[in-house]
NUVOVO-885869 format. One line per 3 residues: number of its first residue (from 0); their letters; for each residue x, y, z of N, C-alpha, C, O, CB. Coordinates in nm, 3 decimals. Atoms other than C-alpha are relative to their C-alpha. Glycine has a CB too. Example, Ala and Ser with C-alpha at 12.3 -4.5 7.8 and 13.67 -1.06 7.14 Angstrom:
<tipas>
0 = as = 0.089/-0.119/0.000/1.230/-0.450/0.780/0.090/0.120/0.000/0.194/0.118/0.066/-0.099/0.003/0.125; -0.082/-0.119/-0.006/1.367/-0.106/0.714/-0.077/0.109/0.073/-0.026/0.220/0.090/0.041/0.046/-0.142;
</tipas>
This chain:
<tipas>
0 = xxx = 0.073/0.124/0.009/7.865/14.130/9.977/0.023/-0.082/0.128/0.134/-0.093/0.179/0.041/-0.080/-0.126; 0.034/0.081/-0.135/7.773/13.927/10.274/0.074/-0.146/-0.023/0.050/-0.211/-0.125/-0.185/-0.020/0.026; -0.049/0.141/0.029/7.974/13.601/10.308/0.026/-0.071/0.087/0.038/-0.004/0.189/0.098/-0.012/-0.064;
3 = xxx = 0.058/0.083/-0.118/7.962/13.309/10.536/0.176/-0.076/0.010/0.213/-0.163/-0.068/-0.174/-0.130/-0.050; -0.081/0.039/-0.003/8.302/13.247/10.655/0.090/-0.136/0.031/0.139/-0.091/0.135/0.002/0.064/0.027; -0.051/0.073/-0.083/8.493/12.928/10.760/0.150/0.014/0.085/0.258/0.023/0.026/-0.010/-0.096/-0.066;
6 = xxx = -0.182/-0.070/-0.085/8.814/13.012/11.035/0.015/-0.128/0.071/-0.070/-0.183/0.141/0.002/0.177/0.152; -0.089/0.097/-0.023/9.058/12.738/11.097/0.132/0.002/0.081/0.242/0.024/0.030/0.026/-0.032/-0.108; -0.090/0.001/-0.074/9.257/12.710/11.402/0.049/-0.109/0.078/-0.011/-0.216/0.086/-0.021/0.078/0.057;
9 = xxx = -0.039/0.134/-0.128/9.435/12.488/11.656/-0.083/0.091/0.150/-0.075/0.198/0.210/0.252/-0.030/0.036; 0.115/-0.033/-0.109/9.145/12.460/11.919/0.123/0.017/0.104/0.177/0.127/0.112/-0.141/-0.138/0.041; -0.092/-0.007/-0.112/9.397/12.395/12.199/0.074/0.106/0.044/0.058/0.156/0.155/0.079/-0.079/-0.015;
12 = xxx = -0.072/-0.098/-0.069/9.661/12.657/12.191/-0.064/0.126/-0.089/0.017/0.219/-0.094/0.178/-0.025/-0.001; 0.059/-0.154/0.094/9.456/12.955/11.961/-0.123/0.032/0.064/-0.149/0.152/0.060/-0.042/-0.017/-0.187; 0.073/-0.033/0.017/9.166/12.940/12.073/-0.039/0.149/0.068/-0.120/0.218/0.006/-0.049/-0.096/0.009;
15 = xxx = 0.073/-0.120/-0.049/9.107/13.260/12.315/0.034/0.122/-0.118/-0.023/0.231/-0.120/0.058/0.042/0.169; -0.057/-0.103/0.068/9.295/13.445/12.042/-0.079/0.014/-0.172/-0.092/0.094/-0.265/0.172/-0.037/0.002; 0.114/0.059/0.148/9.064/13.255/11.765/-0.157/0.114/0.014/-0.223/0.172/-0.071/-0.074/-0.238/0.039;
18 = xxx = 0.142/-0.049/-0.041/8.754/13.409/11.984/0.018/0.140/-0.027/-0.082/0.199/-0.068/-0.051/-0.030/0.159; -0.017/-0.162/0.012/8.898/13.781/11.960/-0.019/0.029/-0.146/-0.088/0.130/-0.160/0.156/0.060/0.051; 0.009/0.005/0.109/8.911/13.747/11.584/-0.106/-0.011/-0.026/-0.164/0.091/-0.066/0.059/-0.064/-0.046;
21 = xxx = 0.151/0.008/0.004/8.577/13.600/11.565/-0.125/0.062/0.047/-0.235/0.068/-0.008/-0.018/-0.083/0.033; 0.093/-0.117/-0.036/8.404/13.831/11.778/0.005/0.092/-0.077/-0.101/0.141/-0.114/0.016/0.057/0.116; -0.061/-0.159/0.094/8.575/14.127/11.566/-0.090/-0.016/-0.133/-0.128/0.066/-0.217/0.216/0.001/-0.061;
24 = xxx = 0.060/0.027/0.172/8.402/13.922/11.280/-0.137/0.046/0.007/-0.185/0.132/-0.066/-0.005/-0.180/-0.064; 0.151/-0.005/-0.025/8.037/13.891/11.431/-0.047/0.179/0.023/-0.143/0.229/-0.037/-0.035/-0.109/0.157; 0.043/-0.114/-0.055/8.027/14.255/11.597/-0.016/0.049/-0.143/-0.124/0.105/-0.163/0.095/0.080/0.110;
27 = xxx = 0.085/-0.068/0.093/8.018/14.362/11.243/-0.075/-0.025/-0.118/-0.091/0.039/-0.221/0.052/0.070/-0.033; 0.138/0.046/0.071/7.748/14.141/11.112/0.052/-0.094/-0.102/0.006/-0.107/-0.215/-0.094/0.127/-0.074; -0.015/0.074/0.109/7.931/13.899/10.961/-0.025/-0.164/0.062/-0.015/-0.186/0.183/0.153/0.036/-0.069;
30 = xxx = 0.004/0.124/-0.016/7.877/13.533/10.966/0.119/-0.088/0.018/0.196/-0.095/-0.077/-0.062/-0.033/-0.088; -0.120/0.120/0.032/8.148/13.241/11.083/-0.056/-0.074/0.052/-0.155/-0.068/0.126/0.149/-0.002/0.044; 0.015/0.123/-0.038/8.183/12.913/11.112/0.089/-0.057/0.026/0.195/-0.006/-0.011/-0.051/-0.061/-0.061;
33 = xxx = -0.157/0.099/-0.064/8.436/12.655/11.260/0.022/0.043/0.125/0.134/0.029/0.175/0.165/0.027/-0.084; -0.059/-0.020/-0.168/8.402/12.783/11.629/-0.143/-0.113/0.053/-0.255/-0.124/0.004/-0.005/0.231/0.090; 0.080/0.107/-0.075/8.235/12.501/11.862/0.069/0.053/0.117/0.174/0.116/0.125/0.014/-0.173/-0.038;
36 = xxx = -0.064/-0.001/-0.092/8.233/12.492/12.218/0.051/-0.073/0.090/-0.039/-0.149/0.126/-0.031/0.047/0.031; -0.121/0.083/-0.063/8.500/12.315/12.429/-0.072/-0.137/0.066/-0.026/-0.250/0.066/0.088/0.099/0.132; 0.069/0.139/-0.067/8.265/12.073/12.603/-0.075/-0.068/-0.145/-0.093/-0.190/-0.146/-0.143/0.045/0.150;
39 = xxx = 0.068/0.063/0.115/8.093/12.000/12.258/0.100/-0.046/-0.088/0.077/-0.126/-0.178/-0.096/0.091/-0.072; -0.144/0.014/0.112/8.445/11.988/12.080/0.028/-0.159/0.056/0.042/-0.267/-0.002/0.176/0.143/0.039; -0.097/0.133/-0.123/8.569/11.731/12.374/-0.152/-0.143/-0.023/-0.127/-0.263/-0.018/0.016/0.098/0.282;
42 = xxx = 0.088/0.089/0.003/8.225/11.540/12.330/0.014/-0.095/-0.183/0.012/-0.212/-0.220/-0.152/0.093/0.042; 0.005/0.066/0.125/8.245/11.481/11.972/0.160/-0.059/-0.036/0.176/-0.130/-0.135/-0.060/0.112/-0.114; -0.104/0.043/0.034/8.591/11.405/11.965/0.027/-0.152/0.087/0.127/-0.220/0.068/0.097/0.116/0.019;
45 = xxx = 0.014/0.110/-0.088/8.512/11.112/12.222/-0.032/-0.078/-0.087/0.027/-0.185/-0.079/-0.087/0.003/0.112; 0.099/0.063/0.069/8.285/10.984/11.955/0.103/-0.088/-0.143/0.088/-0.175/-0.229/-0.130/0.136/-0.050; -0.110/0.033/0.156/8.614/10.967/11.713/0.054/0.100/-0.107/-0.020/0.194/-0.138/-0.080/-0.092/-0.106;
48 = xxx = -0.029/-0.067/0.113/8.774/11.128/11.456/-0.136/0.027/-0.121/-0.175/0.137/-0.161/0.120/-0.088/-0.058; 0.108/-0.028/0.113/8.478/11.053/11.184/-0.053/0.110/0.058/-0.052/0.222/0.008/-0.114/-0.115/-0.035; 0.140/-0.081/-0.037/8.241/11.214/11.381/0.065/0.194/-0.019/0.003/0.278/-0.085/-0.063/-0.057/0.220;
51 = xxx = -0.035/-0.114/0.102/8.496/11.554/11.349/-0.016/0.053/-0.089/-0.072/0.158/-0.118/0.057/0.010/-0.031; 0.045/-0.022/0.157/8.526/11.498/11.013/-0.093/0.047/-0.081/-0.078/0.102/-0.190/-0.008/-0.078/-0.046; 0.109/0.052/0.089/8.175/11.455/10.933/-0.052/0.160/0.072/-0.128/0.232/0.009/-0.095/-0.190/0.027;
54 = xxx = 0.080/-0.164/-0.026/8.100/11.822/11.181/0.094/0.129/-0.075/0.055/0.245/-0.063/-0.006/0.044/0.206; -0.029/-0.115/0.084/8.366/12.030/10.934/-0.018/-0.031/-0.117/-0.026/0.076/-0.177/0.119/0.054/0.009; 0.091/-0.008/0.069/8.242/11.896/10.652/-0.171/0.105/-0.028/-0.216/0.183/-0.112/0.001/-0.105/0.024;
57 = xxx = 0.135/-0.096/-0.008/7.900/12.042/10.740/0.046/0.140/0.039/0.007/0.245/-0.012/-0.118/-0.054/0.120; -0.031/-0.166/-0.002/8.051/12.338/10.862/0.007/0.094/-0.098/-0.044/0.205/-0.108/0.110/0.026/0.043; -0.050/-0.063/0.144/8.221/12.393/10.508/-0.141/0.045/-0.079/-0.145/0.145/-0.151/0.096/-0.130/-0.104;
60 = xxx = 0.101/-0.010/0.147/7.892/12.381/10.300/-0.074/0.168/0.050/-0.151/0.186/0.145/-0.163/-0.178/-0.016; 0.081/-0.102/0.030/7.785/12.747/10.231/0.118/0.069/0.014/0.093/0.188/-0.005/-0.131/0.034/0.078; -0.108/-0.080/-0.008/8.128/12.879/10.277/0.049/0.038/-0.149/0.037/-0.038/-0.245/0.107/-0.072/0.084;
63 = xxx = -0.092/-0.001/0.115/8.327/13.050/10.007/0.140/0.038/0.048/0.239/0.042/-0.024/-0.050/0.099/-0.112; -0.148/-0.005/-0.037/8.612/13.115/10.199/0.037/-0.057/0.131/-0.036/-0.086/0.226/0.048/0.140/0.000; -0.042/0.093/-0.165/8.834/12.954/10.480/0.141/0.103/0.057/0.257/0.110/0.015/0.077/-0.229/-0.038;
66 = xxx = -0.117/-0.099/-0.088/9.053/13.194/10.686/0.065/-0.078/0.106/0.015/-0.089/0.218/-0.068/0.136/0.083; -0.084/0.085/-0.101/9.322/12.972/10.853/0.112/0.150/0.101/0.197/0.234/0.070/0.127/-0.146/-0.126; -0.097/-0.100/-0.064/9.444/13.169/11.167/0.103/-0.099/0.099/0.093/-0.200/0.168/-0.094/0.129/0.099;
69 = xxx = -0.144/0.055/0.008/9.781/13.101/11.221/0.102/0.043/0.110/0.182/0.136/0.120/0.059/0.043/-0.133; -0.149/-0.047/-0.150/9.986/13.046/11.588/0.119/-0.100/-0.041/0.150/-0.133/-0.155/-0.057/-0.059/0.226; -0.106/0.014/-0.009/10.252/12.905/11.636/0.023/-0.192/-0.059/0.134/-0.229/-0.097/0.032/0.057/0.154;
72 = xxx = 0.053/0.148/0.017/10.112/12.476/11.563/-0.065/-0.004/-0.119/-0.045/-0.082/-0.212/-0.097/-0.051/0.108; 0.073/0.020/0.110/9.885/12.550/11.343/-0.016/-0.120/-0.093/-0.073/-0.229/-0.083/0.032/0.083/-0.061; 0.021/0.070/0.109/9.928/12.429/11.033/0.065/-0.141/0.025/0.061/-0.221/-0.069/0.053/0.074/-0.118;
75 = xxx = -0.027/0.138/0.002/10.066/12.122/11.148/-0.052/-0.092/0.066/0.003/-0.202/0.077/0.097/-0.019/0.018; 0.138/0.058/-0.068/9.734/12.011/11.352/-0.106/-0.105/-0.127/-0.181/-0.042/-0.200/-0.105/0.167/0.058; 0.053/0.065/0.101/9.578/11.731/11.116/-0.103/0.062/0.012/-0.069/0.160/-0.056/-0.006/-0.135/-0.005;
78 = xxx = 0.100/-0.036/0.015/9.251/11.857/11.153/-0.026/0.150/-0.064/-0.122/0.168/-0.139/-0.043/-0.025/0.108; -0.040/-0.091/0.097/9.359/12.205/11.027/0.056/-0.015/-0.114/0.055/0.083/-0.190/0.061/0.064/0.039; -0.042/0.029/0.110/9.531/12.015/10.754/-0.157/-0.088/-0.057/-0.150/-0.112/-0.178/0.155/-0.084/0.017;
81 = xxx = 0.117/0.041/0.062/9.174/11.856/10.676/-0.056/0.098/-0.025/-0.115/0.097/-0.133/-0.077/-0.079/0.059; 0.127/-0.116/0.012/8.984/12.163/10.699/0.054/0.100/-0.157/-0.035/0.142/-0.230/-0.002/0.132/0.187; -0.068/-0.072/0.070/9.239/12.359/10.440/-0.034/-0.099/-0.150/-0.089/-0.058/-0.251/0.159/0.023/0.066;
84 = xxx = 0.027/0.082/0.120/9.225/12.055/10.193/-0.109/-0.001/-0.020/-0.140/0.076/-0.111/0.035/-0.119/-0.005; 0.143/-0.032/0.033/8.871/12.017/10.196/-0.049/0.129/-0.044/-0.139/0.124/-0.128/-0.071/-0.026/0.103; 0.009/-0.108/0.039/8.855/12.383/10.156/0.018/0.031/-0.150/-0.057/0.077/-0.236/0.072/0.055/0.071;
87 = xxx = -0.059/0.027/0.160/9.043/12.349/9.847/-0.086/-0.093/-0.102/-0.096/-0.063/-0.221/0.150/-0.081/0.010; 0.068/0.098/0.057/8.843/12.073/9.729/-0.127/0.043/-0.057/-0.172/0.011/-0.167/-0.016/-0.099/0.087; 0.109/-0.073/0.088/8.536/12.291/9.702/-0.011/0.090/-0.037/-0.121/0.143/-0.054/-0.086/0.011/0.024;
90 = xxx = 0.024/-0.139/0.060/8.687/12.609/9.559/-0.007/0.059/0.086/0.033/0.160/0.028/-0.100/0.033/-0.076; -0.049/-0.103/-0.113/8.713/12.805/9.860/0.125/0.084/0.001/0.236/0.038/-0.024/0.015/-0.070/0.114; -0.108/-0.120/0.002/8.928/13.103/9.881/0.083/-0.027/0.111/0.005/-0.047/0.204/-0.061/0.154/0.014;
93 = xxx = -0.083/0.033/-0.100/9.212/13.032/10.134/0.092/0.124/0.037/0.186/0.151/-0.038/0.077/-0.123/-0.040; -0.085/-0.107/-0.112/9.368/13.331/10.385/0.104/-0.070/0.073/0.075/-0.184/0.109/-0.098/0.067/0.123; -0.007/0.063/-0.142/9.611/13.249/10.634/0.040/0.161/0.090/0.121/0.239/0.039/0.147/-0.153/0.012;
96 = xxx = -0.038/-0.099/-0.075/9.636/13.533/10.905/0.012/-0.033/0.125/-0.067/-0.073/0.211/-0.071/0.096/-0.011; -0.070/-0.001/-0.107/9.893/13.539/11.131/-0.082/0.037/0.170/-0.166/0.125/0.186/0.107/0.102/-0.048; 0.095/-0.060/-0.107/9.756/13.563/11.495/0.061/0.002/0.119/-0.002/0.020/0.223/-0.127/-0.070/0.019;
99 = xxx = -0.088/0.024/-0.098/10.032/13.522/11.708/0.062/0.162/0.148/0.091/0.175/0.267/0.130/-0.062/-0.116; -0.029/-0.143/-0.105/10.108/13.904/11.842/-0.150/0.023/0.110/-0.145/0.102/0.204/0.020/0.178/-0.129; 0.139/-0.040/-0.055/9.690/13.885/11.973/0.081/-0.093/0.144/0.141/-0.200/0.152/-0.186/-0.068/-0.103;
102 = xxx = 0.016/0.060/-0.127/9.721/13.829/12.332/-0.071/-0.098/0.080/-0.183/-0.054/0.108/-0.014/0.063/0.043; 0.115/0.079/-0.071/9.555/13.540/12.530/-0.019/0.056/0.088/0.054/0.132/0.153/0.009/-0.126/0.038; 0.064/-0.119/-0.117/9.328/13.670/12.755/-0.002/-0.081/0.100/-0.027/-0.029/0.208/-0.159/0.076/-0.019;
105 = xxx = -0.038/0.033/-0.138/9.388/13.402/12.991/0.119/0.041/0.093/0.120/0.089/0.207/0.008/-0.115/-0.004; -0.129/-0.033/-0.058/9.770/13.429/13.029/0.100/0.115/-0.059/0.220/0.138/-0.044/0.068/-0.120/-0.002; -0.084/-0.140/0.034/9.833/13.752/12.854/0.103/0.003/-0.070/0.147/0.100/-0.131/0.050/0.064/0.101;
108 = xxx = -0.134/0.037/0.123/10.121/13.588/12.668/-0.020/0.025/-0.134/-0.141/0.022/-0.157/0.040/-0.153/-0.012; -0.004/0.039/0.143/10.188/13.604/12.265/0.031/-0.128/0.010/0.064/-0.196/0.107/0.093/0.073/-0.091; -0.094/0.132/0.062/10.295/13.311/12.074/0.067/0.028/-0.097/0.060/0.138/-0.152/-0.068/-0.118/-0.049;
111 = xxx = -0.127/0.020/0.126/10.585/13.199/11.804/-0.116/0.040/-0.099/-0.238/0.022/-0.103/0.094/-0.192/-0.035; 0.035/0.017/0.164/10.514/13.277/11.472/-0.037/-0.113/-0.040/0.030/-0.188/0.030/0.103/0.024/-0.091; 0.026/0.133/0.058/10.379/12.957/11.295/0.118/0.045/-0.192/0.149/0.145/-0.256/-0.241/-0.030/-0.014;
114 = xxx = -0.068/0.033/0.122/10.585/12.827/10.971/-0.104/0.001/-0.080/-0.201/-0.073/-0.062/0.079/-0.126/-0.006; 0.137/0.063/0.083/10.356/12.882/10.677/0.078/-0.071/-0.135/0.024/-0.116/-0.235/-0.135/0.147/-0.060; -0.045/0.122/0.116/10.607/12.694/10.455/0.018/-0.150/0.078/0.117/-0.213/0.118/0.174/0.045/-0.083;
117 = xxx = 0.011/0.150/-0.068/10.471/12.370/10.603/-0.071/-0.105/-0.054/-0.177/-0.061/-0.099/-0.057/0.004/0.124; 0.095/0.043/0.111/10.313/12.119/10.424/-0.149/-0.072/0.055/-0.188/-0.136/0.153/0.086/-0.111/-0.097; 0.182/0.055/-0.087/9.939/12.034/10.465/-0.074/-0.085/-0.037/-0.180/-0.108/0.021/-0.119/0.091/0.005;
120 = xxx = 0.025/0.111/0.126/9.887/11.766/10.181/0.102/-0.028/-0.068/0.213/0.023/-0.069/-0.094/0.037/-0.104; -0.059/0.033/0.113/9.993/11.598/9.926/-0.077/-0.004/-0.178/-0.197/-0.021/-0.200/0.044/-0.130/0.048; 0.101/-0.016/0.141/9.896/11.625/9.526/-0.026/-0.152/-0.015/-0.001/-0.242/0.066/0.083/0.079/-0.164;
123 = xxx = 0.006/0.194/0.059/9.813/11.271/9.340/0.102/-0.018/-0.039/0.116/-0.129/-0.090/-0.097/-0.065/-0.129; -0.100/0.058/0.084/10.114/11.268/9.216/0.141/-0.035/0.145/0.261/-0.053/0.124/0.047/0.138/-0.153; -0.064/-0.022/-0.100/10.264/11.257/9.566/0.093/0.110/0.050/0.188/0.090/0.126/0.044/-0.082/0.001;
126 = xxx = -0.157/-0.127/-0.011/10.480/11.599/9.582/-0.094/0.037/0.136/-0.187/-0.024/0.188/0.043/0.181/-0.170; 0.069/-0.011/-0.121/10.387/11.784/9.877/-0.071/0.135/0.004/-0.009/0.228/-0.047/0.093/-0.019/0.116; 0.080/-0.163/0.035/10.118/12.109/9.898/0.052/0.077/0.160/0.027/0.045/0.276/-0.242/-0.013/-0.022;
129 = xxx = -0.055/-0.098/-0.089/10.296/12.382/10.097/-0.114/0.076/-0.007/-0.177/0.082/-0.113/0.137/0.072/-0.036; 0.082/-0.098/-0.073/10.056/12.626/10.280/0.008/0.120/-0.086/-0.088/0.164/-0.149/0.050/0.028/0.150; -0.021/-0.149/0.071/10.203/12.946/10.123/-0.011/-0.008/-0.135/0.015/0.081/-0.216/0.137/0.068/0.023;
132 = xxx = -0.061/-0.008/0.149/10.206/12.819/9.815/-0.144/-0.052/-0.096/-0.149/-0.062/-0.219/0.163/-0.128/-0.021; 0.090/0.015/0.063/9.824/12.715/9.791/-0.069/0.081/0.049/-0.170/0.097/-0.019/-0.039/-0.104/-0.015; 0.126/-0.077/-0.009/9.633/12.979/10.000/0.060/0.126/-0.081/0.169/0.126/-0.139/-0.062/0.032/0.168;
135 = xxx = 0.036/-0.105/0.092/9.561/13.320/9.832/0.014/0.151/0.087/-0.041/0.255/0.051/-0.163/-0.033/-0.058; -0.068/-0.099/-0.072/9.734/13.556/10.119/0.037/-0.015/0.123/-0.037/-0.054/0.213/-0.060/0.098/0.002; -0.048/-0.071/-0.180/9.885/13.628/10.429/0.031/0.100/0.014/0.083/0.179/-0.065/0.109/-0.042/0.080;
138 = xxx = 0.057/-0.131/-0.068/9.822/13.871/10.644/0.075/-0.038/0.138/0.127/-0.146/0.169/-0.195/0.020/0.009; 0.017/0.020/-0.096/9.868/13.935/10.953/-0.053/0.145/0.136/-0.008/0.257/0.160/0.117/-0.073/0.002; 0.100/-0.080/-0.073/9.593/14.069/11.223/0.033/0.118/0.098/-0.046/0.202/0.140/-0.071/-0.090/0.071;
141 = xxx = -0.034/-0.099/-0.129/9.786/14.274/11.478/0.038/0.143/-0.080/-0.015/0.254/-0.071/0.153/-0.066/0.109; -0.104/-0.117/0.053/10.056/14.479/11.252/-0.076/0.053/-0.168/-0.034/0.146/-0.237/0.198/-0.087/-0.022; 0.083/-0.064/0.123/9.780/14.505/10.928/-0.134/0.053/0.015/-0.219/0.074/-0.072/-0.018/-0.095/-0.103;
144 = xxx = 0.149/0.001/-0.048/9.492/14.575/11.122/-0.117/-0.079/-0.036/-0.216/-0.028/-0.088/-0.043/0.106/-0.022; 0.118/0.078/0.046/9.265/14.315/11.064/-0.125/0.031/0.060/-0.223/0.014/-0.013/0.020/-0.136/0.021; 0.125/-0.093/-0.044/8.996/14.478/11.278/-0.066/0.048/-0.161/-0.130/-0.022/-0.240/0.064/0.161/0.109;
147 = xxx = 0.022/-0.083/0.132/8.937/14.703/10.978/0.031/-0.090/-0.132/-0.066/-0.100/-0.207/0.102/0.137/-0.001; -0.005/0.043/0.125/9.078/14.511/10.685/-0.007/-0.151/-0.067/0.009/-0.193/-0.181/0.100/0.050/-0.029; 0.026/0.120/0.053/8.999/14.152/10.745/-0.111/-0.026/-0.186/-0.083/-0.078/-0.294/-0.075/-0.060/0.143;
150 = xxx = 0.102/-0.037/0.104/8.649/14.242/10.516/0.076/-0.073/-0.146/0.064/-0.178/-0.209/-0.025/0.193/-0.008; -0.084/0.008/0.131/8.912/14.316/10.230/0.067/-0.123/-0.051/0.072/-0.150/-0.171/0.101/0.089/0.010; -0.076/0.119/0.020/9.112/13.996/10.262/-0.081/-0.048/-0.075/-0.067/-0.061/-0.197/0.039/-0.084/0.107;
153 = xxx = 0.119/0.141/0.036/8.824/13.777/10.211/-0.036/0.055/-0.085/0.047/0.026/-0.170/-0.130/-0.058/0.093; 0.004/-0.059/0.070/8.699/13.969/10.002/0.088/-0.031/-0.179/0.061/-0.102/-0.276/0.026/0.090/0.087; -0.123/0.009/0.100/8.985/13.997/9.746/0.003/-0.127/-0.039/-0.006/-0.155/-0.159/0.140/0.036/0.057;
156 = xxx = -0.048/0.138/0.013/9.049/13.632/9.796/-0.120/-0.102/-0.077/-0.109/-0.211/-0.132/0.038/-0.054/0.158; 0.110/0.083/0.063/8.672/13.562/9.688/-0.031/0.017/-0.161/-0.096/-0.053/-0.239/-0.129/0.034/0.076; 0.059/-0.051/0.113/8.640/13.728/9.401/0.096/-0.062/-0.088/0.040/-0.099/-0.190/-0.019/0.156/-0.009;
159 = xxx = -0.107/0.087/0.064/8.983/13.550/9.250/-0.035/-0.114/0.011/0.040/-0.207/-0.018/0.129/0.007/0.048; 0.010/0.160/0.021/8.812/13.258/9.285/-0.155/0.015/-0.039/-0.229/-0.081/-0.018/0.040/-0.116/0.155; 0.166/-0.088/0.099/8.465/13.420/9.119/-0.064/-0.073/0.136/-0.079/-0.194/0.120/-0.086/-0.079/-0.235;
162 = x = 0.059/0.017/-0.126/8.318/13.359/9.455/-0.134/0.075/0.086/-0.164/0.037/0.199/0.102/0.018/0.064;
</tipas>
């Protein structure tokens, strides 16, 4: 089944490693969303935070799942902590896959591992929503092959949420 993804990263330090993932996604006919480009990112972020807000919002609508890929900042980028909650908010299936062994293709470097016991919200009752403890897997792309078995993730993760 064909599904329209949303992928959640820290623009700044993920992104060439965000684009390898996302290409891997498109080359085999799949749909994402949540990649903008750097002069359009930097324009709307001039404009303010709302105006962010108000372009992953629209991003979200038609998604059933949100694949947070995960360096070394990640999850502790407010705007990745908006995108994950909101995710949650409309029933979205939540991944996080590790992405840290993918090489940047500028400087050829890896990055750290990211902490996915980090917290990314809070409930109403004020406790705090840990990462690992509300999405629906981790993975990770280098050493599980995500080439080949992203599909499955999402997948898996949609159908547990009748998706």
């Amino acid at each position: 089944m064909a599904r329209r993804v949303f992928f959640s990263f820290h623009y700044d330090n993920d992104i060439n490693r965000s684009m390898i993932v996302r290409n891997s996604w498109v080359t085999q006919g799949k749909e994402a969303a949540g990649f903008i480009d750097k002069a359009e990112f930097e324009k709307m972020k001039r404009k303010g935070e709302k105006e962010v807000y108000k372009w992953i919002d629209k991003q979200l609508e038609g998604t059933s799942v949100t694949v947070v890929l995960i360096g070394a900042e990640t999850l502790s980028r407010p705007f990745v902590q908006y995108e994950i909650c909101k995710s949650l908010q409309r029933g979205n299936a939540v991944i996080g896959v590790y992405i840290n062994w993918i090489r940047d293709m500028r400087t050829l470097k890896i990055s750290a591992k990211g902490n996915i016991h980090t917290v990314i919200g809070y409930y109403e009752d004020g406790s705090p929503a840990y990462f690992d403890n509300v999405c629906d897997g981790i993975y990770d792309y280098v050493t599980q092959d995500g080439y080949a078995n992203m599909g499955s993730w999402i997948e898996i993760a949609a159908c547990a949420h009748n998706k």
